[in-house]
C-alpha angles and dihedrals in degrees: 000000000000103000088054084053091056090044089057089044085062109047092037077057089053100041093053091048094053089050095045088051096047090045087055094048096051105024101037108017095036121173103282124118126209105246124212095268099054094264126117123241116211108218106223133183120229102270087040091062092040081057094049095043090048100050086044087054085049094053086048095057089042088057098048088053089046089054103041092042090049091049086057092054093240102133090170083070100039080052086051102053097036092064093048085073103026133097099298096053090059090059115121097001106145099191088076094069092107094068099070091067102053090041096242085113084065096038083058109053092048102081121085117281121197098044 
């Protein structure tokens, strides 16, 4: 009985380093790079950079409505198209999974909400 014991030990021992190690190479170390100028570069895939660049087109047209709604005075509308693209639309969205391992998901999410 013991020495199965032991043998659970160990691969319970094993088991918990390759996922540390796996955890640290995908949560903290992510696949990002320093650049020359002091910023990071996040490293993307292809699709990866098709879904960025489609989410930043989105916010543009968000803004665009935001601003010309809010020339015409119709905050109902400004309101409107500012929650298409807000917090709550984010809910629930997968693709965004690689966020969490550069620290843009937290960057993110530091800043006010609500406002």
């Amino acid at each position: 009985m013991k020495r199965g014991c032991v043998l659970c030990r160990v691969v319970s021992l094993v088991l918990a380093l390759t996922l540390a190690g796996l955890g640290y190479t995908f949560v903290v170390k992510g696949n990002v790079e320093p650049h020359a100028d002091g910023r990071t570069v996040v490293l993307l895939s292809a699709d990866e950079r098709n879904m960025v660049l489609g989410e930043m087109r989105g916010l543009l047209e968000a803004v665009q409505a935001v601003v010309q709604a809010a020339v015409e005075g119709d905050m109902e509308a400004v309101s409107a198209a500012a929650r298409e693209v807000g917090m709550a639309a984010a809910e629930g969205e997968s693709g965004y999974d690689w966020q969490a391992s550069t620290g843009l998901h937290d960057l993110g999410h530091g800043h006010p909400q609500g406002v």
